[in-house]
C-alpha positions as CSV (number, residue, x, y, z in Angstrom):
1,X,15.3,11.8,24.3
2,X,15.4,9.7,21.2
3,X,13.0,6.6,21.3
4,X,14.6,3.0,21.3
5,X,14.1,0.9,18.2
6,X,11.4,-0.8,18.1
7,X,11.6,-2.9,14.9
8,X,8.4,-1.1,13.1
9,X,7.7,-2.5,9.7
10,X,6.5,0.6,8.7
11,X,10.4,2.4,9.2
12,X,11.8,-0.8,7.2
13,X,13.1,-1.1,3.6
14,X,11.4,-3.7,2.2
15,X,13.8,-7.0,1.9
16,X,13.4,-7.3,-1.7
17,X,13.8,-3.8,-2.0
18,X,17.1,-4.5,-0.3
19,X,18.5,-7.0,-2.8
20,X,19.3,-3.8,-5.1
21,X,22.1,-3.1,-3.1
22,X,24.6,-5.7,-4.2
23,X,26.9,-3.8,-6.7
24,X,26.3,-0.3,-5.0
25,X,30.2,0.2,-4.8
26,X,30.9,-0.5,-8.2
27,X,28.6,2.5,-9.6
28,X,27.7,4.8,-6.8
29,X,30.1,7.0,-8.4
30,X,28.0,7.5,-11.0
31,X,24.9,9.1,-8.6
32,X,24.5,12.2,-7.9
33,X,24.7,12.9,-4.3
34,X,21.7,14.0,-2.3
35,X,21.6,17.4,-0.9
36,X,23.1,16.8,2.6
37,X,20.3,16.2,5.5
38,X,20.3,17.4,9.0
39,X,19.3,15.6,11.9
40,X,17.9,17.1,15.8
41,X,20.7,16.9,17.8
42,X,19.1,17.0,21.0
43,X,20.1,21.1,21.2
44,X,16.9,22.7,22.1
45,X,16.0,25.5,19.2
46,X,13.6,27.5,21.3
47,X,12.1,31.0,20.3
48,X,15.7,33.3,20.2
49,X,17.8,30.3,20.2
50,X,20.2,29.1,17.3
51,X,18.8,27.9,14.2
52,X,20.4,24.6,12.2
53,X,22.3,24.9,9.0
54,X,19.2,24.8,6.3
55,X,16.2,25.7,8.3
56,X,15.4,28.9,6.4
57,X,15.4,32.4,6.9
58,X,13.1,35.1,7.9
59,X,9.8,34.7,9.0
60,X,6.9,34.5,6.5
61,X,2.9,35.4,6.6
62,X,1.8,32.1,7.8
63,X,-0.4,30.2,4.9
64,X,-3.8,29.9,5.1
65,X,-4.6,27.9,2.1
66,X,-4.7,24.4,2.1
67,X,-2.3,23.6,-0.9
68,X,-3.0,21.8,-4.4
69,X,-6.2,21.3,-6.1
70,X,-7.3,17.9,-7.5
71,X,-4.7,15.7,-7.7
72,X,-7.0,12.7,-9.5
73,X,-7.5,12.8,-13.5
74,X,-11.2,11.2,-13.0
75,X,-13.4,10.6,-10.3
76,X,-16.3,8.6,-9.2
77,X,-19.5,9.7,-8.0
78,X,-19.4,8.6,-4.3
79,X,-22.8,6.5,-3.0
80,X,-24.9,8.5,-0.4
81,X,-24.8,4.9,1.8
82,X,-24.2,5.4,5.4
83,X,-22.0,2.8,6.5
84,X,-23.2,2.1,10.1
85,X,-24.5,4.5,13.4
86,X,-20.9,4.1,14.5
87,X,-18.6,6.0,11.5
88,X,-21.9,8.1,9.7
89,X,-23.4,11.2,11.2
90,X,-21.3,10.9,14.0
91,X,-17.9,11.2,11.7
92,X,-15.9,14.2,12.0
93,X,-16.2,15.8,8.6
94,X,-15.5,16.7,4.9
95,X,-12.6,18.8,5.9
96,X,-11.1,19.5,2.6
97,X,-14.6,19.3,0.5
98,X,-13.6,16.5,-1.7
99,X,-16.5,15.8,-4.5
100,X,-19.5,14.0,-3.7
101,X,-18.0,12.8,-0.2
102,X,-18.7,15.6,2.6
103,X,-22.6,14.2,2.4
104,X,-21.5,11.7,3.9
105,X,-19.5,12.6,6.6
106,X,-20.4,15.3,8.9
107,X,-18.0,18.4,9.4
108,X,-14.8,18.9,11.6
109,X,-15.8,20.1,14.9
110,X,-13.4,23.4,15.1
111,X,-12.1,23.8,18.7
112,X,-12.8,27.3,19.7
113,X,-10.9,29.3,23.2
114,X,-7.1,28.7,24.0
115,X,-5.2,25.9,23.4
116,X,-4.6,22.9,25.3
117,X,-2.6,19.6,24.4
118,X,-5.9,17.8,25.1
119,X,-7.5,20.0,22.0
120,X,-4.6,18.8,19.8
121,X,-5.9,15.3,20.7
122,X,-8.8,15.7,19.8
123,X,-8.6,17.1,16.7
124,X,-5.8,14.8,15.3
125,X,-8.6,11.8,16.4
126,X,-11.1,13.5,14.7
127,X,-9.4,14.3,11.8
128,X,-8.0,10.7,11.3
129,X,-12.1,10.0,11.9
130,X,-12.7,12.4,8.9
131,X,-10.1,10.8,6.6
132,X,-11.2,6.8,7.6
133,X,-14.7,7.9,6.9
134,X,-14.3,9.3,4.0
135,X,-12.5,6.7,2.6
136,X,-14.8,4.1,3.5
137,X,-17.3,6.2,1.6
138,X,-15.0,5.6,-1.7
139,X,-14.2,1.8,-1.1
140,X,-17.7,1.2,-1.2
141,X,-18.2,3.4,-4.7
142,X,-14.9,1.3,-5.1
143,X,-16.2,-2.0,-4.7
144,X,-19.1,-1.5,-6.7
145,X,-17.4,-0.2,-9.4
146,X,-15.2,-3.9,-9.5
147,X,-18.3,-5.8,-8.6
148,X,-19.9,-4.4,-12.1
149,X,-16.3,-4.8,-13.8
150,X,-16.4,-8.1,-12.9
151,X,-20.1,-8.8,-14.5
152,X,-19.0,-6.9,-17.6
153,X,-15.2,-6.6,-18.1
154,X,-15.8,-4.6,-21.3
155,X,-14.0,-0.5,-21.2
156,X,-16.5,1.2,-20.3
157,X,-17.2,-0.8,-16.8
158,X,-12.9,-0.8,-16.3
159,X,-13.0,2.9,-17.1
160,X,-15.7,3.5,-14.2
161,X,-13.1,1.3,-12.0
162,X,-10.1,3.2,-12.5
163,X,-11.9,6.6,-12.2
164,X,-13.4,4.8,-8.8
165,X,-9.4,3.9,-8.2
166,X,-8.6,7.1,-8.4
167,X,-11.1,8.8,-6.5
168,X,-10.4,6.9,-3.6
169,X,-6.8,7.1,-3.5
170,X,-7.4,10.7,-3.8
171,X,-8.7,10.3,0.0
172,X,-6.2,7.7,1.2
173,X,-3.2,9.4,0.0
174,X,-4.6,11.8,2.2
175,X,-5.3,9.8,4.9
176,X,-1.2,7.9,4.6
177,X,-0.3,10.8,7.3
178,X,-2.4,9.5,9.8
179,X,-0.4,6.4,10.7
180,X,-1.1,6.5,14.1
181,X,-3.6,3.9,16.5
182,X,-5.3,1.7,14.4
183,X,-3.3,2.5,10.8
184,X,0.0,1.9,12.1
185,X,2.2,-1.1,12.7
186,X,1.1,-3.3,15.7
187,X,4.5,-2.4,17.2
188,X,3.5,0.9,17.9
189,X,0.5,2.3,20.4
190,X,-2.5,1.1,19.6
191,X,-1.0,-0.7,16.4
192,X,-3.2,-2.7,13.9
193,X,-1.7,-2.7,10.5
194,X,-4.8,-1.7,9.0
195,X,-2.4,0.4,6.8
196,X,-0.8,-2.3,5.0
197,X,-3.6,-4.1,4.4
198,X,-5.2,-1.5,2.8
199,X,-2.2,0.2,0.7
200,X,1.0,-1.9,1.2
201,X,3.4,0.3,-1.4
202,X,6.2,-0.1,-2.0
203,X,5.8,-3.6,-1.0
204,X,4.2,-4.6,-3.7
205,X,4.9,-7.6,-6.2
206,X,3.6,-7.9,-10.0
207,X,4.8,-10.9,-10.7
208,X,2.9,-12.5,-7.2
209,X,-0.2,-10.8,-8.7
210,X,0.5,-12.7,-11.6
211,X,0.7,-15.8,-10.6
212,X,-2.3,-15.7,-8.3
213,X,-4.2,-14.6,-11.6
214,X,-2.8,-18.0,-12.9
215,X,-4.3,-19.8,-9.9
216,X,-6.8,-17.6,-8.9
217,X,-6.1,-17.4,-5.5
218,X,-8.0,-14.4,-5.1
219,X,-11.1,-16.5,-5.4
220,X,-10.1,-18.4,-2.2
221,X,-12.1,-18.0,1.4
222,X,-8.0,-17.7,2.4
223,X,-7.3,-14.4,0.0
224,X,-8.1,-11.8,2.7
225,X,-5.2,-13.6,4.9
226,X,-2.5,-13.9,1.6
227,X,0.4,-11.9,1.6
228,X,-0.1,-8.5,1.7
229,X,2.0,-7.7,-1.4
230,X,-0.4,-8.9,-4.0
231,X,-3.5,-6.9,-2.0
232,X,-4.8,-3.9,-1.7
233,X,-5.5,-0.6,-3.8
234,X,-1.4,-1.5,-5.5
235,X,-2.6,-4.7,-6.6
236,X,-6.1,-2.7,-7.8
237,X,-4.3,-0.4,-9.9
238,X,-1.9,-2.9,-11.6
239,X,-5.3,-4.8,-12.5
240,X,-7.4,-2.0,-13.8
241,X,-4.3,-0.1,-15.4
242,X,-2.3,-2.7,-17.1
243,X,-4.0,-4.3,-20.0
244,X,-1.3,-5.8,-21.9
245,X,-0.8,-9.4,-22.0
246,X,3.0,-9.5,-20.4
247,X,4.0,-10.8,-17.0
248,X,7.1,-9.8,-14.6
249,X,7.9,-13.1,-13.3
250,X,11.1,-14.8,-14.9
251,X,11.3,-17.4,-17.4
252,X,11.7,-20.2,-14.6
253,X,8.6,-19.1,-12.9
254,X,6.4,-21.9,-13.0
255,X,3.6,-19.6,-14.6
256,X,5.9,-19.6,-17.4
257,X,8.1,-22.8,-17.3
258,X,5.0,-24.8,-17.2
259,X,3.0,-22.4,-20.2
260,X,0.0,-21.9,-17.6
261,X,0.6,-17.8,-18.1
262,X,0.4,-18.2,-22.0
263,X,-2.4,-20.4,-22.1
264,X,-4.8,-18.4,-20.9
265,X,-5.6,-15.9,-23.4
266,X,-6.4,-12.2,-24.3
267,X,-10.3,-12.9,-22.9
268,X,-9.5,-15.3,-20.1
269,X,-6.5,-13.3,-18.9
270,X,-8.9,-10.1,-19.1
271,X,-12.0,-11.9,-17.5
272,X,-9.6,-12.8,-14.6
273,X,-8.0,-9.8,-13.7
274,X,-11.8,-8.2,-13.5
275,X,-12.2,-10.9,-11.2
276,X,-9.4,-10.5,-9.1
277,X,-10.1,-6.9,-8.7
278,X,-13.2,-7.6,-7.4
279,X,-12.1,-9.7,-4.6
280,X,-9.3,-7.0,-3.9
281,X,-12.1,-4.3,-3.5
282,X,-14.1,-5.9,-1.2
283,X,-11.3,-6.8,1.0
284,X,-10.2,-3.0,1.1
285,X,-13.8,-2.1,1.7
286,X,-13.8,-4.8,4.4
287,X,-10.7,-2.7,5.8
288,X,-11.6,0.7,5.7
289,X,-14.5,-0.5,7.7
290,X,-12.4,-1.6,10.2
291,X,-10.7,1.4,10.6
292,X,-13.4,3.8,10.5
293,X,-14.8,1.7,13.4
294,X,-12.3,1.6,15.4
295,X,-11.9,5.5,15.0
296,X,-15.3,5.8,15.8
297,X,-16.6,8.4,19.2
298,X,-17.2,5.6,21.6
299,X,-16.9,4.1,24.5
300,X,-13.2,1.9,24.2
301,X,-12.9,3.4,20.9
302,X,-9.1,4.0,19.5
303,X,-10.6,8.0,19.7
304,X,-11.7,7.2,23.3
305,X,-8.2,6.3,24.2
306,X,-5.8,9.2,22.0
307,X,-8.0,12.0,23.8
308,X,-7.9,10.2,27.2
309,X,-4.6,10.2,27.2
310,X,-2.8,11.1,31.2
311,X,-6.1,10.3,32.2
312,X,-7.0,6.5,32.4
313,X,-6.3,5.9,28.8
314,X,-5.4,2.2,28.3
315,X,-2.6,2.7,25.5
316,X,-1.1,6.0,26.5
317,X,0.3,7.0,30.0
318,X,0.8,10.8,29.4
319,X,-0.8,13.5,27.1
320,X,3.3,13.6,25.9
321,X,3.1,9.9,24.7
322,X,0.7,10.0,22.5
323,X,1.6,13.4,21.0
324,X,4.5,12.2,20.0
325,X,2.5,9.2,18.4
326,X,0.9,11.6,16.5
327,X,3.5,13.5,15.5
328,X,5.7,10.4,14.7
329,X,2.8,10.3,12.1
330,X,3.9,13.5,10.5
331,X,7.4,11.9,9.7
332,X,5.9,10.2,6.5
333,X,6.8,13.2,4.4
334,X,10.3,12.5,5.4
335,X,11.0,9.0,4.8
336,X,8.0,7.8,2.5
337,X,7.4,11.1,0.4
338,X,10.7,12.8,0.4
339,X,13.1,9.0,0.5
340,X,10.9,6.8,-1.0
341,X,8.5,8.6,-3.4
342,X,11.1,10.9,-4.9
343,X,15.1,10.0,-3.4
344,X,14.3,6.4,-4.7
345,X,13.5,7.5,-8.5
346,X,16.2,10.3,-8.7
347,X,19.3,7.4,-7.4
348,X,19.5,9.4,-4.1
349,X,19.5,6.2,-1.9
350,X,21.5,3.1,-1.4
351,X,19.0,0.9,-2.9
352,X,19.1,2.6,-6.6
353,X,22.3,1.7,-7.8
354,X,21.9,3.5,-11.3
355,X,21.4,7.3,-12.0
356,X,17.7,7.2,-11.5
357,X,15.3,4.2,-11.0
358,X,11.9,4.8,-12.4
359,X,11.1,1.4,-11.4
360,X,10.8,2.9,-7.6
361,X,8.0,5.3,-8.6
362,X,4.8,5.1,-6.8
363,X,2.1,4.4,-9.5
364,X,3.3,3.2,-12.4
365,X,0.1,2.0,-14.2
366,X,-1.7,4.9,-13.4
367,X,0.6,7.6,-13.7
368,X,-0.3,9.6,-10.7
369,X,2.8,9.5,-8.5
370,X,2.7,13.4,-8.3
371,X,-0.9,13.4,-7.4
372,X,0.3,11.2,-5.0
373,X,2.2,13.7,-3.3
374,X,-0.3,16.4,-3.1
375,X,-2.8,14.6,-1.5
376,X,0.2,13.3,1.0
377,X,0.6,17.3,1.6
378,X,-2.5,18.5,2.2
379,X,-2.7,15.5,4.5
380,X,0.1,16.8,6.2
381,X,-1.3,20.0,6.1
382,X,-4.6,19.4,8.1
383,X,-2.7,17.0,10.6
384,X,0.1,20.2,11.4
385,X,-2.2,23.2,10.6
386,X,-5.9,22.2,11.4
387,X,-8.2,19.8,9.6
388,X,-10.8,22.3,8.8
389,X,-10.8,24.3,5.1
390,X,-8.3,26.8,4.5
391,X,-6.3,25.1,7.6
392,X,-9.1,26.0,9.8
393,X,-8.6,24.3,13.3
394,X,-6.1,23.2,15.9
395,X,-2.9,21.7,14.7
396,X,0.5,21.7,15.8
397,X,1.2,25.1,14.5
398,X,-1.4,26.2,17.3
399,X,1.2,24.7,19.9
400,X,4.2,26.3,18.4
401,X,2.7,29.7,19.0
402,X,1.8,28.9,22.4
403,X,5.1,28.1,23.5
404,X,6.3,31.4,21.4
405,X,7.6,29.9,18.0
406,X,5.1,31.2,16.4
407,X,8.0,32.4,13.7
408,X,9.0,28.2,13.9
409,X,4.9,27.6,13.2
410,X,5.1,30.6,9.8
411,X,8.3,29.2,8.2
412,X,7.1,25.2,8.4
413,X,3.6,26.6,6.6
414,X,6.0,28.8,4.0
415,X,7.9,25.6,3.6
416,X,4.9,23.0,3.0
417,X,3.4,25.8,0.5
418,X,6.6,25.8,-1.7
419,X,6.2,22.0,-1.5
420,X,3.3,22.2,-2.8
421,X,3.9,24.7,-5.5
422,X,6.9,22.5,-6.2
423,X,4.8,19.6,-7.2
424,X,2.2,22.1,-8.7
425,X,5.0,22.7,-11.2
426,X,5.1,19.7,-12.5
427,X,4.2,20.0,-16.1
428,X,4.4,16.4,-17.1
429,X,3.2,13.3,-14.8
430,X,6.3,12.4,-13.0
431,X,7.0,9.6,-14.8
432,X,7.7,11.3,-17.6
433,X,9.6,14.5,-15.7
434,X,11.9,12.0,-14.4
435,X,13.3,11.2,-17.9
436,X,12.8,14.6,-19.9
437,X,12.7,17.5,-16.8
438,X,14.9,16.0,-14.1
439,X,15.5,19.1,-12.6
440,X,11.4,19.8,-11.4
441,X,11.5,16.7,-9.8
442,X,14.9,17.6,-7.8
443,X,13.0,20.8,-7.2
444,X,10.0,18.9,-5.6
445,X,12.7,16.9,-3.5
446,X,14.2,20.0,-2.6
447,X,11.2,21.7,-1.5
448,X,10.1,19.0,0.6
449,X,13.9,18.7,2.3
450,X,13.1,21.9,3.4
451,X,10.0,21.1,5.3
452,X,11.7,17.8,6.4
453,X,14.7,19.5,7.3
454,X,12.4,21.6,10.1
455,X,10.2,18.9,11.1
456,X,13.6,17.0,12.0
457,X,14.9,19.9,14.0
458,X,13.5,22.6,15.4
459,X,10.1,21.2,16.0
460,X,11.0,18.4,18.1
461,X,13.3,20.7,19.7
462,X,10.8,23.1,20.4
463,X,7.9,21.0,21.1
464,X,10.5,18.3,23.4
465,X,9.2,16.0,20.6
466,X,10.5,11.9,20.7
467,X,12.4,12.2,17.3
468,X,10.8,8.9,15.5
469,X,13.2,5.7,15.3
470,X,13.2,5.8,11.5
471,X,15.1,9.1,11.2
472,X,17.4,8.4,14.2
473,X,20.9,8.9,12.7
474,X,19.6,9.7,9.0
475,X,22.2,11.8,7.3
476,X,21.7,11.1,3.9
């Protein structure tokens, strides 16, 4: 029942990320192991039938909350701009009642009498609608926060862009669980990579920033086609966060072997970076566009063809396929959050070949890689539980209780809220908690491993699920 591999970008390590294995034998003994994982074996679960080693206990209260507050240290005030008949009024909605950004995007319709697959559909479209809308709404408060950095690259204009930064990765970290249609890698359904070149992390490169500050490339009718790497909100926040004067290429670079890095100066370095930011921000709000468009309820929309789907939809033959597109989706609490965001940093995986690698956190010039995580669970949580506030709506939860694991549906939600709480107790920004409180941050792993753990198992089990080709054989 496992799908083939299909070579997704999205499920690959990064090449360069990949370099860090050489010398992995020679210190591996010095890691800490991570807790073990467990994998779906293909053994259906089913309401009465035997549980997997890990998967929890007794059944809970199901949650009803929908998780962490504000994850963002600043926000932006959002413009009340419409942006086109085809992704305003007609957007599903505010959904979790984020500042300033539900006047611009109507509510979630909430699906009322039994369930049906089709009602799934249709509210995973419409709540991937909500999240591209939204977003849109702060990539334009984005982009005119750079445009006026760019006039007048003096503190208070870069404070207004980082609190603008901020406010609308609130919304896309949010919006990272919907990588399905449009969002996700052209080798899946419906595929356009509108993901990556909006928020290419962890493939991101400094020093390629760097030297296209050096010869400002980002000025250049070609930028919106350059590698992805040195685009997007990454490349935003190492602009507007980092104001020292240093650069991450090496000394044979040609930005430093020829002196071209040095030579510009504190004020033309500055000016530059302002500049560059600019360019990145429109090219996201160029993006987000795209995607909320593409989302958008009409005819051949990507909506269109997710609800269609079994009944003349283009991109999916059965209402099965594209459930498990979306819930494929759902799998980026396993292998970005839970691998990448936290096994990374703590030296849980191949590719960090010392004790911990802080190098691998997420947002290093902000210091938000814990808010990070929130947002990516209360994502998580609309996609599984509903979209609506409080968890109001249909979600895959709603399905589980159909098929009578309903006590499957109450320990997933009991598991996401202590993975929330887990993050909640975070004291310190995780960059620091990773030098001076290890343990909260093997805690937060932890936590999530225990949602993972389900989502791996039982609920593909349950739900005769595809289980996604990048946690096919994962027992790490």
């Amino acid at each position: 029942m496992n799908r083939a591999p299909n070579g997704s970008a999205a499920h690959r390590l990064p090449a360069a990320l990949l370099l860090s294995l050489v010398g992995v034998a020679t210190v591996v003994a010095c890691r800490k192991p991570p807790p073990n994982e467990v994998v779906y074996t293909g053994q259906n679960a089913g309401p009465g039938g035997a549980q997997p080693s890990g998967s929890g206990g007794a059944a809970p209260a199901p949650s009803t909350g929908s998780g962490a507050g504000s994850a963002t240290t600043a926000s932006a005030t959002t413009t009340g701009a419409t942006t086109g008949a085809s992704t305003s009024a007609a957007t599903g909605g505010a959904g979790g009642g984020e500042p300033g950004v539900g006047d611009v995007c109507a509510p979630v319709p909430i699906a009322e009498g039994p369930f049906t697959k089709a009602k799934l559909l249709s509210a995973a479209a419409d709540c991937a609608l909500n999240r591209a809308c939204e977003f849109e709404a702060q990539a334009r408060a984005l982009s005119e926060s750079a445009s006026a950095f760019a006039s007048d690259p003096g503190e208070p204009s870069a404070s207004a862009a980082r609190g603008a930064w901020l406010a609308a990765m609130t919304v896309w970290q949010e919006a990272e669980i919907f990588r399905f249609g449009p969002a996700a890698s052209s080798a899946h359904p419906g595929g356009q990579d509108l993901r990556d070149q909006i928020y290419a992390w962890p493939l991101v490169s400094r020093c390629k920033i760097e030297e296209q500050i050096v010869s400002r490339a980002y000025a250049q009718p070609s930028f919106s086609s350059s590698l992805i790497n040195a685009r997007g909100l990454a490349a935003f926040e190492y602009l507007v966060f980092h104001g020292g004067g240093d650069n991450a290429c090496s000394q044979f670079s040609t930005i430093n072997a020829s002196g071209t890095w040095a030579a510009l100066g504190a004020g033309e370095l500055a000016r530059r970076k302002a500049d560059y930011a600019a360019a990145v921000a429109a090219d996201v709000l160029t993006r987000a566009g795209a995607l909320a468009r593409v989302w958008a309820p009409e005819a051949g929309s990507f909506r269109e063809k997710l609800t269609q789907a079994g009944h003349g939809s283009p991109v999916f033959a059965t209402e099965q396929d594209a459930l498990n597109a979306v819930s494929d989706a759902m799998f980026y609490v396993e292998k970005e959050l839970k691998d990448w965001k936290l096994g990374r940093p703590l030296g849980f995986t191949a590719d960090c070949v010392t004790p911990t690698c802080p190098e691998a956190l997420e947002s290093r010039f902000a210091l938000v890689s814990a808010a990070h995580l929130r947002a990516n669970l209360r994502g998580f949580r609309r996609l599984f539980q509903g979209c609506g506030e409080g968890g109001e709506g249909v979600g895959f939860d709603d399905w589980l209780r159909e098929i009578g694991s309903g006590d499957l549906a109450d320990r997933m939600l009991l598991a996401l809220s202590g993975a929330q709480a887990a993050v909640d107790a975070l004291d310190l920004p995780m960059e620091q908690a990773l030098a001076t409180d290890r343990a909260k941050v093997e805690g937060v792993y932890n936590a999530v491993k225990a949602l993972t753990d389900l989502l791996k198992t039982e609920f593909v089990s349950a739900l005769n699920l595809e289980l996604p080709q990048s946690s096919e054989g994962d027992n790490d």
